[in-house]
PAFILUM-889843 format. One record per residue: residue in three letters; residue number from 0; x, y, z of N, C-alpha, C, O in turn. Coordinates in steps of 0.2 Angstrom, whole numbers, plus 5000, padded with zeros to 4 digits. Each point is the difference from the previous one (the first is absolute). Example, Ala and Ser with C-alpha at 12.3 -4.5 7.8 and 13.67 -1.06 7.14 Angstrom:
<atoms>
ATOM type seq neast nnorth  nup caeast canorth caup ceast cnorth  cup oeast onorth  oup
ATOM  ALA   0  5066   4972 5039   4996    5006 5000  5004   5006 5000  5005   4999 5003
ATOM  SER   1  4993   5006 4993   5004    5006 5001  4996   5005 5003  5003   5006 5001
</atoms>
This chain:
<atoms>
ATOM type seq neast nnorth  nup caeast canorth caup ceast cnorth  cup oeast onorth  oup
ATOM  UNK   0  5011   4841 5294   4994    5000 4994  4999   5007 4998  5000   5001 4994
ATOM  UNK   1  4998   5005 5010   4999    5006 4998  5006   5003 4996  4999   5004 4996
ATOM  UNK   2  5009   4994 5007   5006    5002 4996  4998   5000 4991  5000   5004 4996
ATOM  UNK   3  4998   4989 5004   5000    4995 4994  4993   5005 4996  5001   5003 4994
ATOM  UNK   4  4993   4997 5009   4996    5005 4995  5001   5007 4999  4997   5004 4996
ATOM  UNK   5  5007   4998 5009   5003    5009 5000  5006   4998 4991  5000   5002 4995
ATOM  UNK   6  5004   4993 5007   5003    5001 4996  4998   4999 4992  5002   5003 4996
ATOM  UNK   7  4992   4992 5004   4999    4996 4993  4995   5007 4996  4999   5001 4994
ATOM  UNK   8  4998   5005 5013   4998    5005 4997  5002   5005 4998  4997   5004 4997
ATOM  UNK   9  5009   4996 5005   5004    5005 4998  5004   4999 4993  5003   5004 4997
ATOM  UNK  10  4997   4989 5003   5005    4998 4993  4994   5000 4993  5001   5000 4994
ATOM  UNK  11  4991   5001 5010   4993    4999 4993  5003   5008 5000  5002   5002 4994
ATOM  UNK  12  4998   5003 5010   4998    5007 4999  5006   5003 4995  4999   5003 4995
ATOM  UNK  13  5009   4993 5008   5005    5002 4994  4999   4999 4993  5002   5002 4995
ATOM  UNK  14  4993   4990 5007   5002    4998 4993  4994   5004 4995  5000   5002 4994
ATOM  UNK  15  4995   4999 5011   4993    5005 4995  5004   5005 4998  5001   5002 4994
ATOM  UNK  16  5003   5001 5012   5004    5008 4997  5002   4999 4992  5000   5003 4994
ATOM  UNK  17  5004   4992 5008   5008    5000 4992  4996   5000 4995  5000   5003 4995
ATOM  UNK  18  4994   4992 5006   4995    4999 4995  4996   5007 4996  5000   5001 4994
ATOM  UNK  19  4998   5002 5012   4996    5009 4996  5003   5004 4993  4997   5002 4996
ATOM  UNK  20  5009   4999 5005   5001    5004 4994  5001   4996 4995  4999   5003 4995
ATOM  UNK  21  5003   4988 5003   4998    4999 4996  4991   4999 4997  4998   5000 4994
ATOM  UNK  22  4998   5000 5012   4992    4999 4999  5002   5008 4996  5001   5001 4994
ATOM  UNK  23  5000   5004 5010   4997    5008 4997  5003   4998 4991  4996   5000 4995
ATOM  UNK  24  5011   4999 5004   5004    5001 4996  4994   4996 4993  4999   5003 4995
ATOM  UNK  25  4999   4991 5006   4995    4996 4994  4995   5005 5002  4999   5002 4994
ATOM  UNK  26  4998   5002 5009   4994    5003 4997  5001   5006 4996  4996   5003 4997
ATOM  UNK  27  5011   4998 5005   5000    5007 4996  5004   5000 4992  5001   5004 4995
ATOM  UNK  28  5001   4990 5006   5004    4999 4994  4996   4996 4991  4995   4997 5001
ATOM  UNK  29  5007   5004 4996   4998    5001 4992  4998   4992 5000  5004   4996 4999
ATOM  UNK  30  4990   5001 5000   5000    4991 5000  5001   4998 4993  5004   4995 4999
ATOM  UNK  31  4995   5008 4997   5001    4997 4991  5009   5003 5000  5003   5004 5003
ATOM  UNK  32  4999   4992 4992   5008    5001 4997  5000   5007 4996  5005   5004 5001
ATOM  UNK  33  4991   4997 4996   4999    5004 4995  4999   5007 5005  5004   5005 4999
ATOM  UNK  34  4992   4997 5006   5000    5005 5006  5006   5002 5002  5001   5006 5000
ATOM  UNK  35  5004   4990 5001   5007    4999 5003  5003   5002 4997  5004   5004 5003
ATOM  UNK  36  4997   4995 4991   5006    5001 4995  4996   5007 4997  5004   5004 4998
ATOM  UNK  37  4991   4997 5001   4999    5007 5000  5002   5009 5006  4999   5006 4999
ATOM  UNK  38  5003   4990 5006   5000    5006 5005  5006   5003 5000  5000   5006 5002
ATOM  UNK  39  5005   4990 4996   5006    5006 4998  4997   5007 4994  5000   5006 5001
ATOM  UNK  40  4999   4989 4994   4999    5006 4995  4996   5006 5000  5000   5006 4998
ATOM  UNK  41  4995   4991 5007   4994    5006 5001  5003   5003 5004  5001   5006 4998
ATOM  UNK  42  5002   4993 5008   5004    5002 5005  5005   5007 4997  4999   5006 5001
ATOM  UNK  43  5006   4992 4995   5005    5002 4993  4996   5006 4999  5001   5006 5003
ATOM  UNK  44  4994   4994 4993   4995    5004 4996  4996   5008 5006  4998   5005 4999
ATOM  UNK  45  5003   4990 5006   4996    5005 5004  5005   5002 5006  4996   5004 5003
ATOM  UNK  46  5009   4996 4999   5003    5001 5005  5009   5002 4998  5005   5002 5004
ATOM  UNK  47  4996   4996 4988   5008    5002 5002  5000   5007 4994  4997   5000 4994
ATOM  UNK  48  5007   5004 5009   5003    5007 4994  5002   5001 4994  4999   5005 4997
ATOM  UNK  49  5003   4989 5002   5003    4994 4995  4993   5002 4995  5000   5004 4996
ATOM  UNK  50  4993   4992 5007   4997    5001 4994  5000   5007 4997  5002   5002 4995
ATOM  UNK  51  4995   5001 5011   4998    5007 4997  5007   5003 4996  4999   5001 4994
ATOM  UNK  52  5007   4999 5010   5005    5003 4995  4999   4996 4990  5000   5004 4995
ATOM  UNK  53  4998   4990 5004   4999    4999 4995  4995   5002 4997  5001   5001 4994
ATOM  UNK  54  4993   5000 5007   4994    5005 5000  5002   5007 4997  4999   5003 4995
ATOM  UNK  55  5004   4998 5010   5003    5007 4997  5005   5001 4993  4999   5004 4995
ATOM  UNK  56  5006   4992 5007   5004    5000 4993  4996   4997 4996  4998   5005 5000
ATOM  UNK  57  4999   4991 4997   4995    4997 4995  4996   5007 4997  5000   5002 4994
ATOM  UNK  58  4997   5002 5012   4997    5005 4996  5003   5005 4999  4998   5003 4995
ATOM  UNK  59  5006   4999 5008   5005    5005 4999  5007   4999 4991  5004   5004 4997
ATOM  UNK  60  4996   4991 5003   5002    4999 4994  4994   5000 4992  5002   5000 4994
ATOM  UNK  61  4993   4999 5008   4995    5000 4999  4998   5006 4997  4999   5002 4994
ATOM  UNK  62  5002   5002 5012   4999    5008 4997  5006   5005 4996  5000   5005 4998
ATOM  UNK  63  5006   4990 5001   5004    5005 5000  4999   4997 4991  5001   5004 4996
ATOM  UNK  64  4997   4989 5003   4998    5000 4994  4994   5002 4993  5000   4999 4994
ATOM  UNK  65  4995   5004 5012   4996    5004 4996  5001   5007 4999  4998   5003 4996
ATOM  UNK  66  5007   4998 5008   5003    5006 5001  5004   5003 4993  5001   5006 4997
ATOM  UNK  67  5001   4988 5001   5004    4999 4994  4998   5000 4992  5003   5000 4995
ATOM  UNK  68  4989   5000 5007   4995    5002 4993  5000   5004 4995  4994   5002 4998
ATOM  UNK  69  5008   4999 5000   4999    5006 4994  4994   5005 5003  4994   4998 5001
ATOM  UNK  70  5007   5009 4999   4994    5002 5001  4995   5002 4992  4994   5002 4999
ATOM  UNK  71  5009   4996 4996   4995    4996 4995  4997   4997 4999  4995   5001 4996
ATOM  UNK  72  5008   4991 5007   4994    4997 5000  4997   5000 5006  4996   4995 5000
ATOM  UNK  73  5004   5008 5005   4994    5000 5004  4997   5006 4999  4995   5000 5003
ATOM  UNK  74  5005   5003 4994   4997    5006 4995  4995   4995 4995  4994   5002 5000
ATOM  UNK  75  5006   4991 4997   4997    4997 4996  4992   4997 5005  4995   4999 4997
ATOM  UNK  76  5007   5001 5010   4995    4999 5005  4997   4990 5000  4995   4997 5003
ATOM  UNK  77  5008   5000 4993   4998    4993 4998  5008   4995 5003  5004   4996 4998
ATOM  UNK  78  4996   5007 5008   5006    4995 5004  4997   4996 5004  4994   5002 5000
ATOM  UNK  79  5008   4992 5005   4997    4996 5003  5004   4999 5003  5005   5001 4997
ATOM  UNK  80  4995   4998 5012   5004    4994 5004  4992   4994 5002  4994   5001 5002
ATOM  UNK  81  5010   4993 4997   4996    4996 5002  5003   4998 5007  5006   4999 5001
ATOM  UNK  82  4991   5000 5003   5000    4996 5006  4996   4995 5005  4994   5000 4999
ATOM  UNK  83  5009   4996 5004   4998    4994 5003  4996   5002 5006  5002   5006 5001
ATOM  UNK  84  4994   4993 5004   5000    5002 5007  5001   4997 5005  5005   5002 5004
ATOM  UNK  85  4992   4991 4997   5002    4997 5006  5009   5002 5002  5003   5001 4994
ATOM  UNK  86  5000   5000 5009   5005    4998 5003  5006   5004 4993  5005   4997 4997
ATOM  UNK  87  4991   5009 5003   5005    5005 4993  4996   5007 5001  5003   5005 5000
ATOM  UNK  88  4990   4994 5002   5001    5005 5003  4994   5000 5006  5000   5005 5004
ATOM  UNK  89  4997   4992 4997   4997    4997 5006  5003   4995 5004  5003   4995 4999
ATOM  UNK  90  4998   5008 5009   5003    4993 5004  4993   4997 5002  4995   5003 5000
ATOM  UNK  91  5006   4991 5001   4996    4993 5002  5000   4996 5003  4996   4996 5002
ATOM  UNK  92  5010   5006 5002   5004    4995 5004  4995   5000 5005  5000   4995 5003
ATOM  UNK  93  4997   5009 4999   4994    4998 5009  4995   4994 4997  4998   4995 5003
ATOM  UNK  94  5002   5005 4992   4994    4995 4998  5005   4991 5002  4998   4995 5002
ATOM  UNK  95  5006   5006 4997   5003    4996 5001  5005   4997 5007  5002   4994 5002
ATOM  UNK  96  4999   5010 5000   5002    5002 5010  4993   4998 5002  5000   4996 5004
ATOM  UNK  97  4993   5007 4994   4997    4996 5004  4997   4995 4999  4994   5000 5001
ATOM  UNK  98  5008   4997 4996   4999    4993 4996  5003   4994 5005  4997   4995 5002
ATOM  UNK  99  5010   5009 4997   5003    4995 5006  4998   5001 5009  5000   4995 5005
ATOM  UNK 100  4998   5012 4996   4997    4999 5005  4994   4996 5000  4997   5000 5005
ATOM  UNK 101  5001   4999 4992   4993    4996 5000  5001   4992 4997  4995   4997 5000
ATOM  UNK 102  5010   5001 4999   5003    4996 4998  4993   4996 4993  4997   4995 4999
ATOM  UNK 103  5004   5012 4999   4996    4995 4991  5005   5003 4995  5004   5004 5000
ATOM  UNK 104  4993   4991 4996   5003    5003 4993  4997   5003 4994  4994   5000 5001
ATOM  UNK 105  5007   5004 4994   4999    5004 4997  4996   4997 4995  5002   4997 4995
ATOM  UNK 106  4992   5004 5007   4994    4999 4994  4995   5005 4995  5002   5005 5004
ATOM  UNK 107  4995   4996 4993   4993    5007 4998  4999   5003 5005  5003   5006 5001
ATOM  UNK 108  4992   4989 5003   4998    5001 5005  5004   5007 5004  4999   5006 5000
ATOM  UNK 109  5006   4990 5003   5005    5006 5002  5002   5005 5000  5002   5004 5004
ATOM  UNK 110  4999   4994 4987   5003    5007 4996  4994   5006 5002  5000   5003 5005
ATOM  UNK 111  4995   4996 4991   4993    5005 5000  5000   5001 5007  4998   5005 5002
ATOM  UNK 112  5003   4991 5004   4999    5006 5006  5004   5004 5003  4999   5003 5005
ATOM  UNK 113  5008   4995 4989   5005    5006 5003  4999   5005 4995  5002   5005 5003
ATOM  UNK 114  4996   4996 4990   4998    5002 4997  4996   5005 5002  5001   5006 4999
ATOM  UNK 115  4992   4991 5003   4995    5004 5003  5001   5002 5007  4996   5000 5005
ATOM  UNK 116  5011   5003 4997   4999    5002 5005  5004   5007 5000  5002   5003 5005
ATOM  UNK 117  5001   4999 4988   5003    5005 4998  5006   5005 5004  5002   5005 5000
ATOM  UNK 118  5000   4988 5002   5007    5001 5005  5007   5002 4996  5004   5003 5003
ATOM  UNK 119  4995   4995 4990   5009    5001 4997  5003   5007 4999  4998   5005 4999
ATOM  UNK 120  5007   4991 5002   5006    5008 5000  5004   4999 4994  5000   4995 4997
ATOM  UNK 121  5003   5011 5002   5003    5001 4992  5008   4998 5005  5002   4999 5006
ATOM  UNK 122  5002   4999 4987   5006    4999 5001  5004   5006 5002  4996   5005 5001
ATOM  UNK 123  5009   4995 5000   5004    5007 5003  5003   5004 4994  5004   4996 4997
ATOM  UNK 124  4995   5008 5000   5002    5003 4996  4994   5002 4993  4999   5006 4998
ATOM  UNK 125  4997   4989 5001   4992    4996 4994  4997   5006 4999  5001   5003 4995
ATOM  UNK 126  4995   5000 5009   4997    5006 4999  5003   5005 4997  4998   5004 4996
ATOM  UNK 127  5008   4996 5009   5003    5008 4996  5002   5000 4993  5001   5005 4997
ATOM  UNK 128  5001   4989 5001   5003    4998 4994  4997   5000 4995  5002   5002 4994
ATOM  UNK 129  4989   4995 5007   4997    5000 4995  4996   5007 5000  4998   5001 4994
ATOM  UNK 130  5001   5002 5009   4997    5008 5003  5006   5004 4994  4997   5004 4995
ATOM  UNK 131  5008   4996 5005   5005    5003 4999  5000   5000 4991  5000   5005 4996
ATOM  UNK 132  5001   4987 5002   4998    4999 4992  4994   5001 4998  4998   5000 4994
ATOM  UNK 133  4997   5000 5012   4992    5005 4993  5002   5006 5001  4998   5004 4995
ATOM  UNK 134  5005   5000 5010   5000    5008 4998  5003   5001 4994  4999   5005 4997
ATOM  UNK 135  5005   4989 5001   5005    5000 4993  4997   5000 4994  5002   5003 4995
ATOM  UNK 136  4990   4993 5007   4997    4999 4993  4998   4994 4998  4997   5000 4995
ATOM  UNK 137  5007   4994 5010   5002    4992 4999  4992   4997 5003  4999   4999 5006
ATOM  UNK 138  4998   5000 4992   4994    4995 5000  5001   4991 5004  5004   4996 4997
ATOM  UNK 139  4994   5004 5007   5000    4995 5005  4996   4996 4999  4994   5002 5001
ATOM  UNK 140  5007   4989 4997   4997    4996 5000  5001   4995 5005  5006   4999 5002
ATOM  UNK 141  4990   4999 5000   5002    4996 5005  4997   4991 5000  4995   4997 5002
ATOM  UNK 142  5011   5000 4995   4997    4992 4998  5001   4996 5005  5006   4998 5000
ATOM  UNK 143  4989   4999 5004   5000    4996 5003  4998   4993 4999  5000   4998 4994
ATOM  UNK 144  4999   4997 5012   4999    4994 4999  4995   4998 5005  4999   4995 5002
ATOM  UNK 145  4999   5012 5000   4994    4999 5005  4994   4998 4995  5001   5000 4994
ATOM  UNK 146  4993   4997 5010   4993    5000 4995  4998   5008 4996  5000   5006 5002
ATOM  UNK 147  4998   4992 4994   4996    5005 4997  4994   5002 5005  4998   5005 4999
ATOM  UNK 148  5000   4990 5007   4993    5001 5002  5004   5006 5006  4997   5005 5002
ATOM  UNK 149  5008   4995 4998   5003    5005 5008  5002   5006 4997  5003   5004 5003
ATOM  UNK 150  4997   4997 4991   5000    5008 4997  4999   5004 5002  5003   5005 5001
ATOM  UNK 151  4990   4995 5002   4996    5005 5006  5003   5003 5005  5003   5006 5000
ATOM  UNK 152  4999   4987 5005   5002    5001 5007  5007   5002 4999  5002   5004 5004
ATOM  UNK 153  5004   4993 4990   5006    5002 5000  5001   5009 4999  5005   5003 5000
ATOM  UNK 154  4988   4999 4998   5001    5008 4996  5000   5002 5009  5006   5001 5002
ATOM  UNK 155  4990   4998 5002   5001    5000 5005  5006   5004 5004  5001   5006 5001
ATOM  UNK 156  5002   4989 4999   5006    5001 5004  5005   5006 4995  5002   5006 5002
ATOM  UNK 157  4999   4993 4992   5005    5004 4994  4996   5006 5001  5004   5005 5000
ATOM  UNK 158  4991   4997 5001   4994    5006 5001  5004   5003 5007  5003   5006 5001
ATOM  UNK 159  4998   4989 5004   5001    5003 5008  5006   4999 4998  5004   5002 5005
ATOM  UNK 160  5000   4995 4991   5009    5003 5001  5002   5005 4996  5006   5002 4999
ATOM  UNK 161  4988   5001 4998   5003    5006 4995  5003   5000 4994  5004   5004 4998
ATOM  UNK 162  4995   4988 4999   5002    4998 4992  4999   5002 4997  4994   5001 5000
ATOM  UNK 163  5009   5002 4995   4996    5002 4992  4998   4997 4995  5002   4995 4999
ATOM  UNK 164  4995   5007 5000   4996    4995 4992  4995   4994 5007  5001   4994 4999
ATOM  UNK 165  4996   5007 5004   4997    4995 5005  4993   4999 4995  4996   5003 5003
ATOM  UNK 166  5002   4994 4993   4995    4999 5000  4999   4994 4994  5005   4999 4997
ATOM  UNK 167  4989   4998 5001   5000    4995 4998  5004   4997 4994  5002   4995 4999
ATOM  UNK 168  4998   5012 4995   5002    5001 4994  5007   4999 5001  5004   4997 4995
ATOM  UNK 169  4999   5004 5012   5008    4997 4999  5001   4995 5004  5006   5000 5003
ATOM  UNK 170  4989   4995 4999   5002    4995 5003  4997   4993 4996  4994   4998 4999
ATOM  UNK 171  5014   4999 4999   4999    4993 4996  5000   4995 5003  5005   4997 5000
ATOM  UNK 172  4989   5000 5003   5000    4994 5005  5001   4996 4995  5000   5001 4994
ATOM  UNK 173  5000   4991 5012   5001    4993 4996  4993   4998 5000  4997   4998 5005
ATOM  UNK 174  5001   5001 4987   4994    4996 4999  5000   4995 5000  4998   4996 5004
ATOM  UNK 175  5005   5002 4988   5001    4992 4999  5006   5000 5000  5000   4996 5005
ATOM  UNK 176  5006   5004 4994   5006    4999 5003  5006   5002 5004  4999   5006 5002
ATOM  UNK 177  5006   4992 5000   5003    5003 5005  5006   5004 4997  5004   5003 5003
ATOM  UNK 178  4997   4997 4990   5006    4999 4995  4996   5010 4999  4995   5003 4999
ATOM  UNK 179  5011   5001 5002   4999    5007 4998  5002   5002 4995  4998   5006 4998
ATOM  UNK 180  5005   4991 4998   5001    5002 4993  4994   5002 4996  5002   5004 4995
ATOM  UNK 181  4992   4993 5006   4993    5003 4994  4999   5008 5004  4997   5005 4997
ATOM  UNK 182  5004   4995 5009   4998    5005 5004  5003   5006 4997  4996   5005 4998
ATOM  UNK 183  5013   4994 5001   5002    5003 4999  5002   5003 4993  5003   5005 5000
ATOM  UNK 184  4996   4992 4995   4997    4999 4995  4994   5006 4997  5000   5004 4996
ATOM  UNK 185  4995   4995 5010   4993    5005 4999  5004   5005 5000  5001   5003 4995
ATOM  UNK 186  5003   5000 5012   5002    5006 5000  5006   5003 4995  5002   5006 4999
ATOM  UNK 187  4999   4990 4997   5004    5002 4995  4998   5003 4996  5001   5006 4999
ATOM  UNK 188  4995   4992 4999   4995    5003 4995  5001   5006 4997  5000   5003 4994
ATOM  UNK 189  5000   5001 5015   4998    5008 4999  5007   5002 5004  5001   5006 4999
ATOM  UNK 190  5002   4992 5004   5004    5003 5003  5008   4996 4999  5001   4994 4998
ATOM  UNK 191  5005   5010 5003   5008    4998 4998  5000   4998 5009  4999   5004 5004
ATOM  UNK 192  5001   4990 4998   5004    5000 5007  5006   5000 5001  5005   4996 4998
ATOM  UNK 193  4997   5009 5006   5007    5004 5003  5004   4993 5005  5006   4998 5001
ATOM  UNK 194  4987   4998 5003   5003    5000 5006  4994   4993 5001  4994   5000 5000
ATOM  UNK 195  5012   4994 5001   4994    4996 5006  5002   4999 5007  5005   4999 5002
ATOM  UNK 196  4989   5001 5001   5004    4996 5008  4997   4994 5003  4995   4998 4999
ATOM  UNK 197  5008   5000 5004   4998    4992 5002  5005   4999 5008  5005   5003 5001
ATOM  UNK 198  4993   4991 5002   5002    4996 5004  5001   4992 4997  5004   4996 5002
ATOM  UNK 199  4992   5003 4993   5003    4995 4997  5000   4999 4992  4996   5003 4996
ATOM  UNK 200  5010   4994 5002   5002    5000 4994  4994   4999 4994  5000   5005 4997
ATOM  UNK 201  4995   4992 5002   4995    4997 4997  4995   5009 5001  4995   5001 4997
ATOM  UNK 202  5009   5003 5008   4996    5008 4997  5002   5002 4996  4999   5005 4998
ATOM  UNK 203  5005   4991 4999   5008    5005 4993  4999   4999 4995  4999   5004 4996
ATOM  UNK 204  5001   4987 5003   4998    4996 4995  4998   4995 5000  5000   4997 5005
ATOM  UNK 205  4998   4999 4989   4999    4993 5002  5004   4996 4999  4999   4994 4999
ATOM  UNK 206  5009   5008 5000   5002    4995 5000  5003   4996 5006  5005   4997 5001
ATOM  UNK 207  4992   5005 5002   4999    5000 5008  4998   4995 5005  5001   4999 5005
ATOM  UNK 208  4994   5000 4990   4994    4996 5002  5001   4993 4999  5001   4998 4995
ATOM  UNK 209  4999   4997 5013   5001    4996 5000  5006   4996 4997  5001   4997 4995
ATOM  UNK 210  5003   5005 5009   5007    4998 4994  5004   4998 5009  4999   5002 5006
ATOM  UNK 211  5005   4993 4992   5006    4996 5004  5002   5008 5002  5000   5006 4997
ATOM  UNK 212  5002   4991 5009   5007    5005 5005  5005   5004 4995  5001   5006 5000
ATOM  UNK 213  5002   4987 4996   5007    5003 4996  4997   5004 4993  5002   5006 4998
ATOM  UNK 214  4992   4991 4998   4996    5005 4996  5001   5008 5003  5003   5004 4997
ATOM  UNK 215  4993   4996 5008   5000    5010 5003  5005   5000 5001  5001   5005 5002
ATOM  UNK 216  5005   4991 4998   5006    5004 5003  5002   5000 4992  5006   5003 4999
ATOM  UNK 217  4992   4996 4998   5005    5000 4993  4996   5006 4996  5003   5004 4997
ATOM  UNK 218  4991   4996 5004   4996    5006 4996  5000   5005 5005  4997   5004 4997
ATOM  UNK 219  5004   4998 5009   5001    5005 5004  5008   5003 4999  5001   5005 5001
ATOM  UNK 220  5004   4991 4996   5004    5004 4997  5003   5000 4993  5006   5000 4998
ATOM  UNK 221  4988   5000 4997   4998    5001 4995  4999   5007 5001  5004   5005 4999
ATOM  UNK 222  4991   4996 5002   4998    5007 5004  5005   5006 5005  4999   5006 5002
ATOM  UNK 223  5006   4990 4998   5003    5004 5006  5000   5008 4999  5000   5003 5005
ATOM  UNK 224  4999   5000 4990   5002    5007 4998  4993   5003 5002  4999   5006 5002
ATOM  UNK 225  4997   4990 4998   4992    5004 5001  5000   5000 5009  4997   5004 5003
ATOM  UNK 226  5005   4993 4999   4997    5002 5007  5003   5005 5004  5006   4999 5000
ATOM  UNK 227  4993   5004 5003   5000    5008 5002  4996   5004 4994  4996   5004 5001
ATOM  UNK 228  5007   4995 4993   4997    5005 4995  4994   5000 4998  4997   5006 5002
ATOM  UNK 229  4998   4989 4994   4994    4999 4999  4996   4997 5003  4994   5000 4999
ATOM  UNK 230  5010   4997 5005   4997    4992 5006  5002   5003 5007  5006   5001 5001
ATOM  UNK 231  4989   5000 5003   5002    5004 5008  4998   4991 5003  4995   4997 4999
ATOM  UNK 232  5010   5000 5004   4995    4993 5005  4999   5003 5007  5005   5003 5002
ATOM  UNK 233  4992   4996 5001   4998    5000 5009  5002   4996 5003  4999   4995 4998
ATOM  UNK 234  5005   5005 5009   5000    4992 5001  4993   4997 5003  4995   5003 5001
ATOM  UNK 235  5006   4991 4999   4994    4995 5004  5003   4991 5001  4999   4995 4996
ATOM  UNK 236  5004   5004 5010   5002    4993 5000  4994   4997 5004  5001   4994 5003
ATOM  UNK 237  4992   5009 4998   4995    4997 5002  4999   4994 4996  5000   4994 5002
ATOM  UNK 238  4998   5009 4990   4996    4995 4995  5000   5003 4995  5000   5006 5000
ATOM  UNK 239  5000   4991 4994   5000    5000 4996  5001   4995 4993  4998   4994 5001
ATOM  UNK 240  5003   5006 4993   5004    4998 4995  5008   4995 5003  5003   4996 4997
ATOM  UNK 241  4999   5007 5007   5005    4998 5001  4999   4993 5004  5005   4996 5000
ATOM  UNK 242  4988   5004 5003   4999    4995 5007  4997   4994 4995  5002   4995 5001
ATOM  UNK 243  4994   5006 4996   4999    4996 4994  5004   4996 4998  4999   4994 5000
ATOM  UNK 244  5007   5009 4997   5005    4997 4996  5005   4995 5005  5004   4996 4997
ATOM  UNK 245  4995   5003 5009   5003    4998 5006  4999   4992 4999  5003   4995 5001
ATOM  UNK 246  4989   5006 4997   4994    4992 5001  5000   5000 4992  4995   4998 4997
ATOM  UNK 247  5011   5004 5000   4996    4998 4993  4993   5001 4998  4999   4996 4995
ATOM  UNK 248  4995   5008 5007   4997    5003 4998  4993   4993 5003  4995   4999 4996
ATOM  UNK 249  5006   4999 5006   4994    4994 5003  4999   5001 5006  5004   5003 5004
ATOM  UNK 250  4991   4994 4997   4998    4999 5008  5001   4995 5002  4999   4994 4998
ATOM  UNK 251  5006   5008 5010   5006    4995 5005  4994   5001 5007  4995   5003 5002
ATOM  UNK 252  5009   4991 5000   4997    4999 5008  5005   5004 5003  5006   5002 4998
ATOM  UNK 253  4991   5000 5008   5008    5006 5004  5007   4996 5002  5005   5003 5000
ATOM  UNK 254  4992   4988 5001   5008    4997 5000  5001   5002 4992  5005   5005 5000
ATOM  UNK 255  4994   4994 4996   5002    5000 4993  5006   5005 5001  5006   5000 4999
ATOM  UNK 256  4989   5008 5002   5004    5006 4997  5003   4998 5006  5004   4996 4998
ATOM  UNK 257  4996   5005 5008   5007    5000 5002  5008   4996 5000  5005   5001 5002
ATOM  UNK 258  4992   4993 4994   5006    4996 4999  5002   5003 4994  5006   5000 4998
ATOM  UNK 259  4989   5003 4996   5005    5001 4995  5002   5007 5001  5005   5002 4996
ATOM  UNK 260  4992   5002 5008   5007    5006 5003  5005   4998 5001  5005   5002 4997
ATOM  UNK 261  4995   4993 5009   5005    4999 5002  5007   4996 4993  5006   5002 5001
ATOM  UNK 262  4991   4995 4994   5003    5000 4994  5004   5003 4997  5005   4999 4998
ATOM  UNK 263  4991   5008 5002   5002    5005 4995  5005   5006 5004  5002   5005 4997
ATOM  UNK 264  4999   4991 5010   5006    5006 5004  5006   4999 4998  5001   4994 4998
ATOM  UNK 265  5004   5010 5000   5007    5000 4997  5005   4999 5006  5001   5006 5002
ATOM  UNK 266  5001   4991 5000   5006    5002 5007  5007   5001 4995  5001   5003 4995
ATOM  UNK 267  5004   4993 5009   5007    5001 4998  5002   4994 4999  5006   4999 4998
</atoms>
């Protein structure tokens, strides 16, 4: 009899054991779809050399095209580079690493407290690049698709990273629409832009904007000749314009996206 309960507690205690790293493995792992399929890219962004080497050659080709100005018309002092921030020249990715450790999803709420906690870093290369085109004379806007309400707190951080042109007069937040074109538009006005830059296509142009897969690939090499030269891109396989175009532009339940990923893989 005591064989029998020696043994039957020994086979609870293996089987509690095998059990444990799957118990540990669920709590520490990603519960929504969209967490999961997010940790490569964040992961990508923040961990391989790969990005930063792109970081670098983006700006570095960047420089070599301002470099190429005429010193007359920077002599005229009405030149522009526009650029994007999030994820072009701000990284973001921690807001989003800990999202999945918290396993929530990206709402207001969470933007403004990763916002208000004045943690972001410049891209590898960002600072020196745009530091380098105001010594030139190149006036710096910077259009985003943050709120107009976060102008304050965005000067913030572009203040502690030593951007130029940091202050209200050169930042074009999103009021009533998300479409940059009137933005960019205003700054024409007074200024020839040399230069834009972006992580996504829809910083370029709008033809851009909301368009099928095969669309950007057809008008991205329409353009072919403009990128490197007039069009610096960042990478970003976090999000974007491109993650949109995936769901056709509506809102999917997570089985949804992920069956129609699963659609849109090419094999052999």
């Amino acid at each position: 009899m005591k064989m029998k309960l020696c043994l039957r507690k020994s086979i609870c205690l293996l089987l509690l054991a095998a059990s444990i790293p799957n118990v540990m493995a669920q709590e520490v792992a990603p519960k929504n779809d969209e967490s999961q399929v997010k940790v490569y890219s964040i992961l990508w962004q923040q961990t391989a050399a790969e990005y930063r080497a792109l970081c670098y050659q983006a700006f570095n080709l960047a420089s070599l095209r301002i470099n190429d100005i005429p010193r007359r018309q920077l002599r005229k002092g009405n030149l522009a580079i526009v650029t994007d921030l999030d994820e072009t020249i701000l990284d973001n990715s921690y807001v989003g690493a800990q999202l999945i450790k918290e396993n929530k999803q990206m709402n207001g709420a969470e933007w403004d407290r990763w916002t208000a906690a004045s943690k972001v870093t410049a891209l590898p290369g960002a600072v020196e690049f745009l530091k380098e085109a105001a010594k030139k004379g190149i006036t710096i806007f910077y259009i985003s698709n943050r709120e107009t309400s976060a102008i304050q707190s965005t000067l913030i951080d572009l203040k502690r990273l030593g951007l130029p042109n940091a202050d209200e007069a050169h930042c074009l937040f999103k009021s009533t629409t998300s479409s940059k074109e009137v933005r960019r538009n205003v700054v024409e006005k007074d200024y020839k832009i040399v230069m834009l830059m972006g992580d996504n296509l829809t910083d370029f142009s709008t033809a851009f904007e909301k368009n099928s897969i095969q669309d950007r690939f057809d008008k991205t090499d329409l353009d072919r000749k403009q990128w490197g030269d007039k069009f610096i891109v960042l990478p970003n396989c976090n999000y974007g314009e491109w993650e949109n175009a995936l769901y056709d532009y509506q809102r999917k339940t997570d089985a949804e996206k992920a069956q129609m990923r699963l659609n849109l893989l090419k094999g052999y």
